[in-house]
Each structure stands twice: as C-alpha cells, then as structure tokens.
ROTORLUM-170593 format. One record per residue (C-alpha): x, y, z negated; residue number from 0. Coordinates in steps of 0.25 Angstrom, whole numbers, padded with zeros to 4 digits. Example, Ala and Ser with C-alpha at 12.3 -4.5 7.8 and 13.67 -1.06 7.14 Angstrom:
% ROTORLUM-170593
- xx;yy;zz;lumfi
- 0049;-0018;-0031;0
- 0055;-0004;-0029;1
//
This chain:
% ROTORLUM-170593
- xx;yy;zz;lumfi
- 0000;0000;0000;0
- 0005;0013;0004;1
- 0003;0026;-0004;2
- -0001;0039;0001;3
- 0012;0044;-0007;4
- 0021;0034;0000;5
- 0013;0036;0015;6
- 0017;0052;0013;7
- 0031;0049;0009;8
- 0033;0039;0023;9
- 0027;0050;0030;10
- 0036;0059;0025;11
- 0049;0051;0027;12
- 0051;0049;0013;13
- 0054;0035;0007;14
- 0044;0027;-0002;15
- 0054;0021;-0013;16
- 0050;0006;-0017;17
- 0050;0000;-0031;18
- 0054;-0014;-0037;19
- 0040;-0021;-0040;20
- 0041;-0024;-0053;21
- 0037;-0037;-0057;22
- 0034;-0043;-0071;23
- 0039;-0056;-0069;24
- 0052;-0050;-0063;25
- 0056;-0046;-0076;26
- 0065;-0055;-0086;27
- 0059;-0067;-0090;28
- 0066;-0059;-0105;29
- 0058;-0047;-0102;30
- 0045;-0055;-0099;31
- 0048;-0063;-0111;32
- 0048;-0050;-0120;33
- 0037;-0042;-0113;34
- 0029;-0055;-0117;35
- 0033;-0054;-0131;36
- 0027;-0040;-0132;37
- 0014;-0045;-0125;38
- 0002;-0051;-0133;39
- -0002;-0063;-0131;40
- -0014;-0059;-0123;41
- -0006;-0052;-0112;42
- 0002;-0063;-0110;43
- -0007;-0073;-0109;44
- -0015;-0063;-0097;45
- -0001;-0063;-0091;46
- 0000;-0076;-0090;47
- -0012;-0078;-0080;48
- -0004;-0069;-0071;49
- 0006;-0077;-0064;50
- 0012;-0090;-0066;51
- 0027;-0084;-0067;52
- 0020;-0075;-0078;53
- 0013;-0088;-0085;54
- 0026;-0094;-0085;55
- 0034;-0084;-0091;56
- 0024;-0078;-0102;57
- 0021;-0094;-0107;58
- 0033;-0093;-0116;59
- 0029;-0079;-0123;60
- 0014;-0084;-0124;61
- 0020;-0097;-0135;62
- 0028;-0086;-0142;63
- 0017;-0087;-0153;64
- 0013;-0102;-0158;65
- 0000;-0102;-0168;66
- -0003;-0116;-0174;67
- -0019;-0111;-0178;68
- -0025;-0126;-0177;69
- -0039;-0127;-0181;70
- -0045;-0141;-0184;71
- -0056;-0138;-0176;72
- -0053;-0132;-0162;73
- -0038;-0139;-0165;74
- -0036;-0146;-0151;75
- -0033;-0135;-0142;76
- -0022;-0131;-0152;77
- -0015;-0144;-0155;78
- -0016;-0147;-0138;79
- -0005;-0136;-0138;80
- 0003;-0142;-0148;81
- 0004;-0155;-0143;82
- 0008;-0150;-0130;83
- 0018;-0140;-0138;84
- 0023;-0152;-0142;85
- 0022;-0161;-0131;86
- 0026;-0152;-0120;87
- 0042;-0152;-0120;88
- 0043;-0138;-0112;89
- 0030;-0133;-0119;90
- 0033;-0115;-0120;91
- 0029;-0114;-0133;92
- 0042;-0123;-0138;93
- 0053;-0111;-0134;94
- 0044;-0099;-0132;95
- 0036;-0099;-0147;96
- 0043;-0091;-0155;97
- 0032;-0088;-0165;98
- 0025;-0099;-0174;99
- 0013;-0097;-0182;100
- 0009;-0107;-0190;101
- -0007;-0102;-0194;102
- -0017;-0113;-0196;103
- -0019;-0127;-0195;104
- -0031;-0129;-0202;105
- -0038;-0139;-0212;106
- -0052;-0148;-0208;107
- -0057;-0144;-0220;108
- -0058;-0160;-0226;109
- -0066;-0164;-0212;110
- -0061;-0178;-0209;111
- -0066;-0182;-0197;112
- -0060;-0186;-0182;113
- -0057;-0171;-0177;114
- -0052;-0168;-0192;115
- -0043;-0181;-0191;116
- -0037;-0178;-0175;117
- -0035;-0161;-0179;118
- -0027;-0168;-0189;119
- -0020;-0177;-0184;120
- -0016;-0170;-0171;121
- -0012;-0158;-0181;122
- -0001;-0167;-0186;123
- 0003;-0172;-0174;124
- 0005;-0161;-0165;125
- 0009;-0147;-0175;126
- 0022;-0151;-0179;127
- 0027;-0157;-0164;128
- 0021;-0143;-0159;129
- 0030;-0135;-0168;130
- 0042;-0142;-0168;131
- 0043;-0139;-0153;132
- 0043;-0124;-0156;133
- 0060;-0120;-0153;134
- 0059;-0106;-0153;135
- 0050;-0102;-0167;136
- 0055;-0089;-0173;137
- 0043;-0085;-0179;138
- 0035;-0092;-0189;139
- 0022;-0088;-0196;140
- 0018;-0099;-0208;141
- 0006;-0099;-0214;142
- 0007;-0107;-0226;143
- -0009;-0111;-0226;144
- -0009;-0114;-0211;145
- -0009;-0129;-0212;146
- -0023;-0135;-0218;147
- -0020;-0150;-0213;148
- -0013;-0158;-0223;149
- 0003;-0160;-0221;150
- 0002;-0152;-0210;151
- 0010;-0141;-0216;152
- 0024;-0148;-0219;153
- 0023;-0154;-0206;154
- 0023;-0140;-0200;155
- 0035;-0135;-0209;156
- 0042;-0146;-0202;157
- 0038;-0143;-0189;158
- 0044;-0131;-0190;159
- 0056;-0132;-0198;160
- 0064;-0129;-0184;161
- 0061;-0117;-0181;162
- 0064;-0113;-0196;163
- 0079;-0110;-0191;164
- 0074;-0099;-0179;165
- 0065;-0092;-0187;166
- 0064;-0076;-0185;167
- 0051;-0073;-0193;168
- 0044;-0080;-0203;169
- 0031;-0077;-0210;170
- 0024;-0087;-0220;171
- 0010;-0084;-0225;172
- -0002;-0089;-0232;173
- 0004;-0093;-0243;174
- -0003;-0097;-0256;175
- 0003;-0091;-0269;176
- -0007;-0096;-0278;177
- -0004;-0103;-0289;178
- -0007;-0118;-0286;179
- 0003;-0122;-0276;180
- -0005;-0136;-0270;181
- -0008;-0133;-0255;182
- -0023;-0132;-0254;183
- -0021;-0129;-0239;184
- -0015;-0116;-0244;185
- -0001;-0120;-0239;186
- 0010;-0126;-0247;187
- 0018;-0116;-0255;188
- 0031;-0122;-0251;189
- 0032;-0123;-0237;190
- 0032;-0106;-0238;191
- 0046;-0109;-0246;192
- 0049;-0121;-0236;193
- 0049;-0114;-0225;194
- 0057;-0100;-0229;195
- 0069;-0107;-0239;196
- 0071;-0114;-0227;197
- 0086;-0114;-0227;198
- 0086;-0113;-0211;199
- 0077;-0101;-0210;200
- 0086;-0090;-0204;201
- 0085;-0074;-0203;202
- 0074;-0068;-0200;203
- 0067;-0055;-0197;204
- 0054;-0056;-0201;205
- 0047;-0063;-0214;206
- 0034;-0062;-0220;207
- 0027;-0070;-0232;208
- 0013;-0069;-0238;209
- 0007;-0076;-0248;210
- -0006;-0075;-0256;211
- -0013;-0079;-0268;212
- -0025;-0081;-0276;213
- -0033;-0069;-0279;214
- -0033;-0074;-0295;215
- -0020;-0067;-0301;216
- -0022;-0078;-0314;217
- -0017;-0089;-0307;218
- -0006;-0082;-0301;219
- 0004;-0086;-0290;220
- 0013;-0098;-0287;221
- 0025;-0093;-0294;222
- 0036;-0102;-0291;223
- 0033;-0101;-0277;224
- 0034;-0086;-0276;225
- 0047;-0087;-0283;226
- 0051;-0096;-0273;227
- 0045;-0088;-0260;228
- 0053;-0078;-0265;229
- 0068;-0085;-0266;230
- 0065;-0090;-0252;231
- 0059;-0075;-0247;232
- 0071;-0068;-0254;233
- 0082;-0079;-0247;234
- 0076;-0077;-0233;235
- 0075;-0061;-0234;236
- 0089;-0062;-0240;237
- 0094;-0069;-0227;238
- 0087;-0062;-0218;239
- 0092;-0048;-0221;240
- 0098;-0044;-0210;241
- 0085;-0049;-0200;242
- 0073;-0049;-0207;243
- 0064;-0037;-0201;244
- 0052;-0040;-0207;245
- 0048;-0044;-0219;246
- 0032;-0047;-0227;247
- 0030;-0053;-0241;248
- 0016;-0053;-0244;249
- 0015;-0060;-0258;250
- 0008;-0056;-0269;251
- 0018;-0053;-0281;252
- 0007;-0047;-0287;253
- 0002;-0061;-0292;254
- 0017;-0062;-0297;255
- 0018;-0048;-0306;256
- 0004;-0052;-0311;257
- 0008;-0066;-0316;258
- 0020;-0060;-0325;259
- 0032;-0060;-0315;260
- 0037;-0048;-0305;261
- 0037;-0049;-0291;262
- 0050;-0048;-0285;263
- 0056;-0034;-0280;264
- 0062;-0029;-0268;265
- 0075;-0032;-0271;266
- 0072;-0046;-0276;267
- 0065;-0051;-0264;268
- 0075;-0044;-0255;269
- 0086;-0048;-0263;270
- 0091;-0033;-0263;271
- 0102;-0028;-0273;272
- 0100;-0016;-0280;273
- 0103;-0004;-0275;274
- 0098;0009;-0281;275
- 0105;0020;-0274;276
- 0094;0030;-0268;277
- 0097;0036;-0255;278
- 0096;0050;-0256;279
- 0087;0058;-0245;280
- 0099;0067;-0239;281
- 0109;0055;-0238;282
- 0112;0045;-0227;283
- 0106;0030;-0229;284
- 0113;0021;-0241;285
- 0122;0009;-0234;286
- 0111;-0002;-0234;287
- 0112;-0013;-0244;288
- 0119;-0027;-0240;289
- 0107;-0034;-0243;290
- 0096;-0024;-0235;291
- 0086;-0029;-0224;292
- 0092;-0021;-0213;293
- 0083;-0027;-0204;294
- 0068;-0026;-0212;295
- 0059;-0017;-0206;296
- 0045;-0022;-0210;297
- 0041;-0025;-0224;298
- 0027;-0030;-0230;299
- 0027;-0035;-0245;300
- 0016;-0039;-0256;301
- 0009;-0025;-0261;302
- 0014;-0030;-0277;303
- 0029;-0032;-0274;304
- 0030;-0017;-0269;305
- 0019;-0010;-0278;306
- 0024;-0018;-0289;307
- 0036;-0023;-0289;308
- 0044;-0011;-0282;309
- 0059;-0010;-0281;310
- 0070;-0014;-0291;311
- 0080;-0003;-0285;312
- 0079;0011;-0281;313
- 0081;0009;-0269;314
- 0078;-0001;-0257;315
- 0089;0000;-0247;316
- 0090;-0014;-0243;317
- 0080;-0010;-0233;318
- 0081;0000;-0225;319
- 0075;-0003;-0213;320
- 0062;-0006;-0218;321
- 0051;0002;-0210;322
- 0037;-0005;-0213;323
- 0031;-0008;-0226;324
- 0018;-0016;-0228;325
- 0012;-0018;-0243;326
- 0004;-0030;-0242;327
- -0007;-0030;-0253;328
- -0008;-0043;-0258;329
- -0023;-0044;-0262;330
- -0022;-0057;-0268;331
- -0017;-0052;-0281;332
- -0021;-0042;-0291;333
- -0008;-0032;-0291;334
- 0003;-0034;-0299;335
- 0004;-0027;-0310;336
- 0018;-0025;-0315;337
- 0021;-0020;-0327;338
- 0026;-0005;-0327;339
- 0040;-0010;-0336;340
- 0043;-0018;-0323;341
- 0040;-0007;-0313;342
- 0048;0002;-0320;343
- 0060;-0005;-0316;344
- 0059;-0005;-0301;345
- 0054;0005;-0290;346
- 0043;0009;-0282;347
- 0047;0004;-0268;348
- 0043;0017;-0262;349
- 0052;0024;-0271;350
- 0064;0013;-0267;351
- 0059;0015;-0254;352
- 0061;0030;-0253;353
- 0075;0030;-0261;354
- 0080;0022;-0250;355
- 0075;0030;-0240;356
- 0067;0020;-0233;357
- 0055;0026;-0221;358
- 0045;0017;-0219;359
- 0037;0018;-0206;360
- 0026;0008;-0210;361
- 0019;0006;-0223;362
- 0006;-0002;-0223;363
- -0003;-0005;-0234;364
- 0003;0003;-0245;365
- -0003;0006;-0258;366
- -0003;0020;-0260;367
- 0006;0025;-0274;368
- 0014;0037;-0276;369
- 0026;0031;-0274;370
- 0022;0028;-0259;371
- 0019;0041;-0256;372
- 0031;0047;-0262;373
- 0038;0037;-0253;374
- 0029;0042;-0240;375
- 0031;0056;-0244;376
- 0046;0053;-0246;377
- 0049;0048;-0234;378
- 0039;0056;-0225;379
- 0051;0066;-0218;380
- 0057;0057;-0207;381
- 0050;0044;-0209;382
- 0040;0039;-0197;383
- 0030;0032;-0202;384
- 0019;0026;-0194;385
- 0011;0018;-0203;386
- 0004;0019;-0216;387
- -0006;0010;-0224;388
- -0011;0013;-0237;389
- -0018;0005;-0247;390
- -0025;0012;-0258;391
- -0033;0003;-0267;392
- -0040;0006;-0280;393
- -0038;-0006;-0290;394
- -0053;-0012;-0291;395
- -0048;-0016;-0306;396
- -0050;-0002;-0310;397
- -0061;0001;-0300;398
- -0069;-0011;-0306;399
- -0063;-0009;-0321;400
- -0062;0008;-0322;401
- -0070;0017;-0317;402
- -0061;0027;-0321;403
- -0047;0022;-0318;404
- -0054;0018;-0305;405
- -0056;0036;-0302;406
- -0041;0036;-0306;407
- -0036;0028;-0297;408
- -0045;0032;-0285;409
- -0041;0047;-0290;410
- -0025;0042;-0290;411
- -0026;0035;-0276;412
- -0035;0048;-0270;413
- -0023;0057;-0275;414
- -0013;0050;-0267;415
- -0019;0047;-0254;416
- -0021;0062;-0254;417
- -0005;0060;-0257;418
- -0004;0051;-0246;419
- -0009;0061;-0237;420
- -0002;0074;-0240;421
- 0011;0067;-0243;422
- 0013;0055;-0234;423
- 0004;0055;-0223;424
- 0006;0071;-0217;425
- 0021;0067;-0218;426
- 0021;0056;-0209;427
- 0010;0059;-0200;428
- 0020;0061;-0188;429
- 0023;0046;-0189;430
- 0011;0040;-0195;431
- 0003;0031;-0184;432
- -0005;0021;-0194;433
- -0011;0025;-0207;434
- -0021;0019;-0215;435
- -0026;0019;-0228;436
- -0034;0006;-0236;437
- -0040;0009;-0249;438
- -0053;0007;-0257;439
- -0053;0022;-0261;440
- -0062;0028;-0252;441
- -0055;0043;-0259;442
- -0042;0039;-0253;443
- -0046;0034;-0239;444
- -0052;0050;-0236;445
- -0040;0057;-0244;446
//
C-alpha cells in the first residue's frame, strides 16, 4: 500500500526510506523468555494461539508456576497431569517450573466409598513421581495444612528433598501454634522445623513464616516449638545476610509475652551485636556493621514483636537498606501486655529507626502512637514515601468495660490523626501515592 506522503515524495524525486520489520519471534529466545516473565499468565496463554513458533517458545514460561490444588471430588483432570509430569520423560514443566506451590490436597471428610478409595489411591501413586521430576524449583510455598490424606505429608517432604539444595525463596504457612501438638489435619509442627534446619538449605533472598493460633489466650502457645522455630529462623537469617531481600515473620508473640515470657528482640532474631552510637543528622553515614543485612529491603513482622517488644540498642544500623515495613496485626491474640520494668530497657523502634537515619518508603498497616509520628515528622525532609496504611483501633475491652476511658482514648486517638495530618501527611504529600486509614473510630476517619 502506497501512502499519499510516499506518492508525493516519488513525484518529487525524493526517496522513500525502508525499515527493518520488526518481528516478535525475531527476538532472542532470552529476551522472549524475559518478556514472558513480566507477562500474566493470561496474555500468555492468548499468545500461544498465535503461531506454532510462539506456542513453542512460551510453553516453557506457561510451567514456571506448578500449583498441587487437588480436590477429592473434581481430582481426575489434575492427577491426568501429574501422571504425564511424571511419565512424560521431556514433559516442559520438568526444567521450565521454577516455582512450587504446595496449597491443598484435601480430606474425604470420613466418605469411604469406590471414588474415595481410587482419589486416594492415585493421590499416593502419582504426587511424589510428579515432583520428583521438578529440576529447576527455586521457589517453594508450603502450606503446613495442605495435605488432608493420611501419610500423604511426609511423603511430599520427600519428594522434594531435591530441590532443598536450589532454593532461592522460601515461604512456609498455615502453621498451627496451638498448644496441642497432634495433627488434626492442622499439619504437623515438625515438618516446618524439617524443612528450614535442613542442613542443605542454602542462601537465600527472600523468607517468609506465618503462623496462627487459638483465639483462647489460656491455653497458650506451643512453647518448645516456638523456641525452636526460632533457633532455626535465626540460623537461616544469619547465613543469609548477604542475599536475603525480603523477609516476613507473622507469629504472634503476643501469645508468648501473655504467658509469662518475652518475645524476642530485633537483635535476637537477627542476631545483631550491640551498637549504640546514634548518627547525628549533619554527618556522613556510620561504617555498617559486619553483621548487617545489606541486601534486606522488605520487612513485614508480628504487630506485638514491634509495639512491644521494640529494640534493645539505640540504634539499628545492621540495616540500612530497609525501605518497606509492613506490621502485621495478628488478631489471633489479645496484645501483649509487657510490663513497663521490661519496656523501659529497650527502645521504641521508631525512635532506633530514626537514630539510624533509616527512610522508609513504604509502611502498611501501622498502629498509630506518638513515637511513629515523631518518626514521619522526622524523616519528612528528603524522604520519598509513596505508601502509607494506618490502623487506628480503639480496645473494645475498654469500649465494653469504661465508658469513660473509652471517651479518653477516642479523644487520645482524635488528637493524633489531627497529628497525623499536619505533621506527616502535608510533608510527604509530593511523594505520597497510596494512603489509607483503618480504624473503628468514626472521629478519626473524617480528621
């Protein structure tokens, strides 16, 4: 097709210059791979349908992800593609999954019947063959109450024992803090402490841990396990200091403080040495510790183990490239409620985190107090912070218990989103992209 532009310019003697087409499949097989990693699944399933050459390249990236999600009831179509995982020698999904999710394989609910007995049995047969046949697993999500058949479980941790050694990220969920440690198809408590004291488990760069509880404070958490998913937690992050970019520990300490024993510090689960030396505004940056987390960016911990427990230094200078907080409010519990002897002799981490000059450019869910908006006023020339969440919740003990106290703290909380306002968000509004507020005090919400 000739355009009126390119007829004028023949006329005129002029030369029509000519382009390269540009063709998608052209590209490096490397650069279609990394396109492809940016893509959702969607898209690439679409572009699949295109061409043959495009269904050929893309195959790989579409088994990045492997999700063992097996129902009892609609199972069939699911273990079909196991058993070929398993069967097929030069099956994709062998080299190209780098991600395993290990979400449900659920129960029959006591139904003993023909279909019950085959779901079973082809459960068995075919689940552990699937995933030994994974080589390239980097990424593994375990949810600890995935596995409802009986035995099924341990086999898995054995069916995956080889790819312990290439792991890059690890997240273990679902796990059951409660006091009684029997399995109840709650997931057994040691196969979390299998899994990450695994002596082959190597650096990594992200890690994340949750756990829940019973709603009845009086009958407490497992204590021995906690102690011991901490020794193993501390070990990894300790050999992971120079890699590890992200890192969440949802566990609710409250339960612990509540029961007679404090919940770890900062420097006890990061295994910091005490360093106290404040850096003053007007000078350069302190030398950075031996034993920081250069590489830790993302941070998200139990509400309780910040709120309460705070920082036994001064100072926390063993991280200095942390950029985004997220205080995860574990509901499970009532908070903890540490005695003011013990808090005396520690300090608030917004205060440690403003002595060591550290600018955040993410906080979610963040209980309001004066020492956070002393930190947000501090830190308001320079910093860039694009996200803010608060939480704002008056206690319903008081509100049910005090009519009172309850006006007090309503009248406490009023005062300092009005706070929150004049001194934190107007500073940072050139950055600020996100911000939202979540409280039960209706005052607050319309400061």
């Amino acid at each position: 097709m000739i355009t009126r532009s390119a007829a004028r310019k023949a006329k005129s003697g002029i030369p029509t210059p000519t382009y390269p087409t540009a063709h998608f499949l052209s590209l490096a097989p490397e650069l279609i791979y990394r396109i492809g990693d940016e893509a959702e699944l969607e898209d690439l399933l679409a572009l699949r349908l295109a061409c043959k050459s495009c269904a050929a390249l893309l195959r790989w990236i579409v088994y990045r992800s492997l999700t063992i999600d097996i129902k009892w009831d609609t199972y069939s179509p699911v273990l079909d593609k196991l058993e070929l995982l398993a069967k097929t020698k030069d099956h994709p999904a062998r080299l190209a999954t780098k991600e395993l999710n290990l979400k449900l394989i659920s129960g029959t609910y006591g139904r003993r019947d023909t279909k019950v007995v085959s779901y079973e049995r082809r459960v068995k047969a075919l689940l552990v063959p699937a995933l030994q046949a994974l080589k390239n697993v980097s990424k593994l999500r375990w949810n600890n109450s995935f596995a409802k058949v009986q035995q099924v479980e341990k086999d898995v941790l054995g069916g995956i024992k080889h790819i312990i050694p290439n792991l890059t990220s690890l997240e273990i969920s679902g796990i059951n803090i409660g006091y009684s440690n029997s399995y109840d198809n709650l997931g057994s408590l040691e196969t979390p402490l299998e899994i990450l004291a695994n002596p082959r488990l190597p650096r990594l760069t992200r890690l994340a841990i949750s756990a829940h509880g019973q709603k009845d404070p009086s009958h407490g958490p497992n204590m021995v396990f906690l102690s011991s998913l901490m020794k193993a937690t501390t070990k990894i992050l300790a050999n992971s200091r120079a890699t590890l970019q992200s890192f969440e520990f949802r566990i609710p300490f409250g339960a612990v403080a509540a029961h007679g024993s404090f919940p770890p510090t900062f420097q006890t689960l990061f295994k910091l040495e005490s360093v106290d030396s404040i850096v003053s505004p007007n000078s350069s940056d302190a030398s950075v510790p031996m034993d920081s987390y250069t590489a830790l960016t993302h941070l998200v911990i139990d509400t309780d183990f910040i709120s309460a427990v705070r920082s036994a230094t001064l100072t926390i200078p063993q991280l200095p490239s942390l950029q985004s907080l997220d205080i995860w409010q574990a509901y499970d519990y009532y908070p903890a409620r540490t005695p003011e002897a013990a808090l005396s002799t520690k300090v608030d981490i917004w205060t440690a985190l403003i002595n060591t000059r550290v600018r955040l450019r993410s906080l979610t869910k963040i209980n309001i107090s004066p020492d956070f908006l002393q930190y947000l006023s501090a830190n308001s020339s320079g910093a860039e912070l694009g996200k803010l969440e608060i939480t704002c919740h008056v206690n319903m003990d008081i509100s049910n218990s005090n009519g009172e106290r309850e006006t007090r703290e309503r009248q406490r909380q009023q005062e300092m989103g009005a706070e929150l306002f004049t001194r934190a968000i107007i500073p940072h509004r050139a950055f600020l992209e996100s911000f939202a507020i979540w409280t039960n005090n209706s005052g607050l919400g319309h400061s």
